[in-house]
C-alpha positions in Angstrom: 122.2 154.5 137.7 119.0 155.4 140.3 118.2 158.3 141.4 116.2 158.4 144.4 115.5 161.1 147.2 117.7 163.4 145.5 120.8 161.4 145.9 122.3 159.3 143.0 123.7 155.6 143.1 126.6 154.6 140.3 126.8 150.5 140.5 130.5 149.8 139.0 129.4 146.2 137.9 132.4 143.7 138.0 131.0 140.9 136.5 131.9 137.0 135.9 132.2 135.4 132.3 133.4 132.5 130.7 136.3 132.1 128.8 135.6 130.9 125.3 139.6 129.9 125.3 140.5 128.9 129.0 138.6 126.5 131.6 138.4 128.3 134.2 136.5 131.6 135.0 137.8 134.9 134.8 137.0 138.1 136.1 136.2 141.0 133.9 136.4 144.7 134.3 136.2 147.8 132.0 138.9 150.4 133.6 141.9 149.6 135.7 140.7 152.2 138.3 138.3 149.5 139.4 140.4 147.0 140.4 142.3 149.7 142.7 138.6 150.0 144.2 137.0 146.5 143.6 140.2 144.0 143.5 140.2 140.8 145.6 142.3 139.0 146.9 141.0 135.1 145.4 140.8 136.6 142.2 143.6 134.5 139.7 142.6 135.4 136.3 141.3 139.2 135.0 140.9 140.3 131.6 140.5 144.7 131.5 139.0 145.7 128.6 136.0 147.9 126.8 132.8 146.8 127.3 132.6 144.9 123.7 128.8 146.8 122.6 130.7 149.7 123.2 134.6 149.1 121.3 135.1 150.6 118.3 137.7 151.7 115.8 137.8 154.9 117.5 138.1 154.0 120.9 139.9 155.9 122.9 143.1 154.7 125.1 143.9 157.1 128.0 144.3 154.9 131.3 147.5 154.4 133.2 148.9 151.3 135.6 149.9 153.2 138.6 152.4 151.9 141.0 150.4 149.3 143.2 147.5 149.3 140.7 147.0 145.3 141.9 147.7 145.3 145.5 144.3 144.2 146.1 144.5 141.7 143.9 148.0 139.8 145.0 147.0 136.0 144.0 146.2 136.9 139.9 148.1 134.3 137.7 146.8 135.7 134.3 146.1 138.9 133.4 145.0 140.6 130.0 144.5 144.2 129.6 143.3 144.9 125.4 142.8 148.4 124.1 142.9 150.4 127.5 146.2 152.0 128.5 148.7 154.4 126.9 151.6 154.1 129.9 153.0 151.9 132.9 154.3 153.3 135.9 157.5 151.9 137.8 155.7 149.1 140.6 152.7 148.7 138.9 152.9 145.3 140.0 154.2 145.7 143.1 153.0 142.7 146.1 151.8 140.4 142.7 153.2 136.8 143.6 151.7 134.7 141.4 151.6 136.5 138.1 152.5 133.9 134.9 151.3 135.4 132.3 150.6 139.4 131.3 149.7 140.6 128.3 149.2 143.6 127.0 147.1 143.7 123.7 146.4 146.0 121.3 147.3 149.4 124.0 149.1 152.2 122.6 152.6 151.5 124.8 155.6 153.6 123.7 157.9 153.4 126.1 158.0 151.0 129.2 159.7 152.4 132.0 163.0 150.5 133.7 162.6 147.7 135.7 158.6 147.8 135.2 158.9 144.1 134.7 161.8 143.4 136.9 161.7 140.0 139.5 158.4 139.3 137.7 158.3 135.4 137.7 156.4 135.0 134.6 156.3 132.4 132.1 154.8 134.4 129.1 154.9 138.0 128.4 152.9 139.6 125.4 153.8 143.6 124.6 152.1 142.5 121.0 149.9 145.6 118.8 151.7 148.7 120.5 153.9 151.3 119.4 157.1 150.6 121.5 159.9 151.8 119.8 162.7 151.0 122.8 163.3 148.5 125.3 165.0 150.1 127.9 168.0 148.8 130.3 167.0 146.7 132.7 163.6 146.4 132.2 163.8 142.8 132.6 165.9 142.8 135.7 166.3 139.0 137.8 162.8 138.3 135.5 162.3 134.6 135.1 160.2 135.1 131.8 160.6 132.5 129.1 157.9 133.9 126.2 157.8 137.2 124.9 156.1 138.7 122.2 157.3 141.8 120.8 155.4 141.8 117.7 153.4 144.7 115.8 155.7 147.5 117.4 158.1 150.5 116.3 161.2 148.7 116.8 164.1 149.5 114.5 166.9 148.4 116.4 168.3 145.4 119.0 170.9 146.7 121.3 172.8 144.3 124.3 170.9 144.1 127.2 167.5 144.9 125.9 166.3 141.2 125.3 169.3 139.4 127.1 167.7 137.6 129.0 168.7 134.4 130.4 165.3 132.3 131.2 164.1 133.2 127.7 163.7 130.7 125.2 161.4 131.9 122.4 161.4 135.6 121.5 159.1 137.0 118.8 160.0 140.7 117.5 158.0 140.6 113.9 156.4 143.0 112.0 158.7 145.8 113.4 161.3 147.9 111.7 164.2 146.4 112.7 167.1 147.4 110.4 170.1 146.9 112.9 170.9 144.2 115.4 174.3 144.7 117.6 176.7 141.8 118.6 175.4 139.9 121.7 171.9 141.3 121.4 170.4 137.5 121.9 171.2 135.0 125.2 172.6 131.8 124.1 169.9 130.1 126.2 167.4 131.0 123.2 165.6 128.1 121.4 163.0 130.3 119.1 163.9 133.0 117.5 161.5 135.4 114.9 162.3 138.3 113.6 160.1 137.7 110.0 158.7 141.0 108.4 161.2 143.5 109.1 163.9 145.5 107.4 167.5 143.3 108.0 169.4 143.7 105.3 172.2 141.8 106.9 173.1 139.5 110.0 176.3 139.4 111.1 177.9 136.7 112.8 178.1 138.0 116.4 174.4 138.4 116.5 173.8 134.6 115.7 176.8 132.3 116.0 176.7 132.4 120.3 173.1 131.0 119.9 174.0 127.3 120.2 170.9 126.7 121.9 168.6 127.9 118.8 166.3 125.4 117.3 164.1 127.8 115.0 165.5 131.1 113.1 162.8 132.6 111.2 164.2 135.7 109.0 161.6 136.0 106.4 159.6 138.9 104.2 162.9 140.7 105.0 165.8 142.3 102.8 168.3 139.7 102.9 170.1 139.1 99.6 173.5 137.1 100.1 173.8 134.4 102.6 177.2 133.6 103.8 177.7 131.6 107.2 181.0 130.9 108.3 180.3 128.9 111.7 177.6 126.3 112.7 174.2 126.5 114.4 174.5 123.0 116.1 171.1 123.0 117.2 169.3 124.4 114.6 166.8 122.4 113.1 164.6 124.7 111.2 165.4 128.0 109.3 163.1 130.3 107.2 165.1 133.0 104.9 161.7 132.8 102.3 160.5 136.2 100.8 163.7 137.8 100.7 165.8 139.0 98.0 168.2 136.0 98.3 170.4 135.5 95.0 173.2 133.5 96.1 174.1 131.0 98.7 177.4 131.0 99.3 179.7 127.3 99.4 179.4 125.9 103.1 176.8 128.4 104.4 175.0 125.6 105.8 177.8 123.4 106.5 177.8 122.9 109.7 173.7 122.9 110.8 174.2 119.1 111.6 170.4 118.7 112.5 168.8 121.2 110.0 165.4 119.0 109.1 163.8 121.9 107.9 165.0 124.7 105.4 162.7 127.5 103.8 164.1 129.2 100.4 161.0 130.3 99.1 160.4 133.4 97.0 163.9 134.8 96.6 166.2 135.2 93.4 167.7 131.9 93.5 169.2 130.8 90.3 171.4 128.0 91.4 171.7 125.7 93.9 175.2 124.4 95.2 175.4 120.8 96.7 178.3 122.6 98.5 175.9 124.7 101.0 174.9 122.1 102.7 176.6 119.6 105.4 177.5 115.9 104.9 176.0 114.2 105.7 173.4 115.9 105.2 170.3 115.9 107.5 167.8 118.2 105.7 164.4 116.3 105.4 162.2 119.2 104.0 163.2 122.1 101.6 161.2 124.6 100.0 162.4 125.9 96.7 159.4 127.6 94.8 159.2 130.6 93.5 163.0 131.2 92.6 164.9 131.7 89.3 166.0 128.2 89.2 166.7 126.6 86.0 167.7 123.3 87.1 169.4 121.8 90.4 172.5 120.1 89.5 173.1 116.4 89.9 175.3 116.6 92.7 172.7 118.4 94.5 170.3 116.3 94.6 172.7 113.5 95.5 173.3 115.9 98.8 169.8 115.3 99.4 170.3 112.1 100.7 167.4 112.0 103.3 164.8 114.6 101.7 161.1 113.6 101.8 159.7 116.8 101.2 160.5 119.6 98.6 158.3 122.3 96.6 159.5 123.6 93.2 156.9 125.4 91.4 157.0 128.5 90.0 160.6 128.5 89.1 161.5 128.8 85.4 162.9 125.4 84.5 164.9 124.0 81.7 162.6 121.5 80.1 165.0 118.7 80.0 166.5 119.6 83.7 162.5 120.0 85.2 162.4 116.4 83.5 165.2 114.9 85.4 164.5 116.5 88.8 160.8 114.7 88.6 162.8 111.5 88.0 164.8 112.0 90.6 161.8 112.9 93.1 160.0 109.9 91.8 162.9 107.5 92.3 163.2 108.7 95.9 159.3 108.7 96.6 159.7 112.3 97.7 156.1 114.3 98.1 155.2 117.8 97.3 153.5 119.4 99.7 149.6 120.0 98.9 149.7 123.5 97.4 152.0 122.1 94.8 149.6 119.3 94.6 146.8 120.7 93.9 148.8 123.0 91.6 150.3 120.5 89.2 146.9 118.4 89.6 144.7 121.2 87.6 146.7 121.0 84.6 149.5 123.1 85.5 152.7 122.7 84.9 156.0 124.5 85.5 157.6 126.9 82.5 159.8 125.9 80.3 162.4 128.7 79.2 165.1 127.3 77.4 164.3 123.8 75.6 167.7 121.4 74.5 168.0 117.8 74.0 170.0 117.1 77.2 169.7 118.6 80.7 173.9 120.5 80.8 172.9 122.1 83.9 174.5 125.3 82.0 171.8 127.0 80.9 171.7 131.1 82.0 168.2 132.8 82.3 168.3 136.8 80.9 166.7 139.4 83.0 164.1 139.3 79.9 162.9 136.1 80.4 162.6 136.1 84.4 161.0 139.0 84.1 158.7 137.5 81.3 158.2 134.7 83.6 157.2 136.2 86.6 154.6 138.3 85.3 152.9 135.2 82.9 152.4 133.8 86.0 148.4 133.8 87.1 148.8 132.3 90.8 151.0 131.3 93.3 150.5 127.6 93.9 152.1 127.9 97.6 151.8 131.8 98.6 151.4 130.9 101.5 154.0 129.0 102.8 
């Protein structure tokens, strides 16, 4: 500011700065306001956020997107906008062509309002770090979107039509509160699907069995605590149920994932593990099985696992003489342990024994008593965080 003659000049600096993350160079500004003033038209990348000397925990959030806000700036491709707005108006971004990908980081967005994103052509859309707690009908109207990130929000439901959309092939709606998902909620075009740290108690087959496109279902640090699937998946080729409450699988439940590599058991209840669940042939190439309540995998089991090359097991509470034939069979089949395990067993560890006989009967039942002993002897978690 310069105060000459009695009259005062305010210079609204726009600057230019390099991306630490892209190659090209973007354009930065501080309040959305000034691009309605500043905007140009060969602008193709803007990033609106607080001037970083100035952001702080307490920042405050109290801009809008009026309709129009980027008219002067029609050509932008890529556009970030952290920490700045609490609302969007309907035709915000109204006369943008070339718009690919938006994201909106770290705002305090509650509700979006309908068709704010509708006959958007972009390829990524991130709503991640808000407070949304609806998507409304329509909001993604004729959109061609393929990416979006609904993470970090206040969802606690999934009703049709809010994320049906047909372009979109990976769809992210972690760390909500998601408790309920209807019948049809998903397009069958989907590929990648995460709804990990939530509060699903239960999936029921509408919601997942017209997916025949999904390749990736992650459901973990949920409340799941029965799995039973009575239809295939036949593109699925990696599914995460870890950090649940999982204490039975039921026969067939996997039966028909005919290219399921990868399957991620981790940190449930598990005491037993059926050769039944899984399809024949069987194509599963990596499992993860730590931190369960298994006593010992039966033999027919691990004849099921005719192609695995990977497979954690630590921190379960093994029969001696069952723990003692699984090695074998891992040794025989020249199967590794991934490096947490590794490193685990390689210091000296070694998994518990509960219950010590002469011959592995695959009978053996563990008491509440001993899991619970079990559990809390235990000083570290070899593969935490897998």
């Amino acid at each position: 500011m310069f105060v000459r003659s009695g009259l005062c000049f305010v210079f609204v600096i726009i600057v230019k700065v390099y991306s630490k993350c892209e190659t090209t160079f973007t354009n930065q500004c501080e309040k959305v306001k000034d691009i309605e003033r500043y905007g140009k038209k060969s602008w193709d990348s803007l990033i609106i956020s607080p001037e970083k000397c100035k952001r702080t925990t307490s920042h405050t959030l109290d801009e809008v997107i009026t309709e129009n806000a980027f008219k002067k700036t029609p050509n932008i491709e890529e556009l970030m906008i952290m920490e700045k707005i609490t609302g969007i108006e309907a035709g915000a971004f109204n006369g943008i062509k070339r718009l690919e990908h938006l994201k909106f980081y770290k705002n305090q967005l509650t509700v979006i309002p309908r068709l704010a994103f509708a006959n958007l052509h972009i390829h990524k859309l991130d709503l991640s770090h808000n407070a949304i707690e609806n998507i409304v009908h329509d909001l993604f109207r004729q959109s061609t979107v393929t990416i979006l990130n609904l993470s970090h929000n206040k969802l606690n439901n999934i009703q049709i039509n809010m994320v049906n959309i047909p372009s979109l092939k990976r769809l992210i709606i972690s760390h909500n509160n998601v408790q309920s998902i209807v019948d049809g909620a998903f397009h069958e075009n989907l590929e990648q699907l995460n709804l990990a740290f939530n509060d699903i108690s239960q999936i029921e087959e509408g919601v997942i069995k017209p997916l025949t496109n999904l390749k990736e279902l992650n459901l973990s640090h949920n409340r799941l605590n029965r799995i039973q699937v009575s239809f295939g998946m036949p593109s699925l080729e990696t599914l995460d149920l870890s950090h649940n409450v999982i204490d039975q699988i039921a026969e067939g439940s996997f039966g028909q994932f005919f290219e399921l590599k990868r399957l991620i058991l981790n940190h449930n209840y598990l005491t037993s593990l059926p050769h039944k669940i899984f399809p024949n042939p069987n194509p599963i190439v990596t499992i993860f099985l730590h931190s369960n309540a298994l006593m010992y995998v039966p033999e027919e089991t691990t004849e099921a696992l005719q192609d695995i090359r990977e497979v954690t097991f630590s921190g379960n509470p093994w029969s001696c003489t069952c723990l003692k034939s699984f090695n074998e069979f891992l040794q025989e089949r020249n199967i590794s342990e991934p490096d947490c395990d590794q490193k685990y067993f390689g210091k000296g560890n070694s998994a518990v024994c509960i219950i010590t006989t002469n011959t592995c009967t695959f009978d053996e039942r563990l008491t509440q008593e001993d899991f619970d002993n079990f559990r809390n002897s235990r000083q570290q978690d070899p593969c935490a965080e897998i």
